[in-house]
Structures are given as C-alpha cells and as structure tokens.
Phi, psi and omega in degrees: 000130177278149197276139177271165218249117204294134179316143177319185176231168187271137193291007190261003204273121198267013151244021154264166184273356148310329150342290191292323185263015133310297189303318169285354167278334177273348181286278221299314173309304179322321197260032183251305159334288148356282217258012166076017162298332166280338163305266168354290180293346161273340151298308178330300187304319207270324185303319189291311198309306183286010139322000000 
C-alpha cells in the first residue's frame, strides 16, 4: 500500500520554505523602503508622468 500524499503545505507558513522566501522578500523591500528606495521611486514616477 503507498503512504498517502502529505496536504500542500501553506506558502505564508513561515517554517516551509515557500514561507521563508516570502519573508525574506518582504524583509528586503522593508529595508529598501527604509533606505529611501520609496522616496526614489516616487521622484521617478512624477519625472516620467511629466514626461
């Protein structure tokens, strides 16, 4: 008889590693954010609209 085949696992659950590499993408945005990447990107944005 074959072992039945264990439930998906959830991707927000931060011990499977579809988990771990969410968290860590959101980490790298946070600290991007942070670090005046949002700022950047909103200069950006308004030079191309006036464009």
């Amino acid at each position: 008889m074959r072992s039945p085949v264990p439930p998906p696992r959830d991707p927000d659950d931060a011990d499977s590693p579809a988990g771990k590499k969410r968290a860590a993408v959101q980490d790298r945005v946070k600290k991007w954010r942070s670090g005046g990447g949002g700022e950047m990107r909103a200069e950006f944005e308004a030079s191309i609209a006036g464009k």
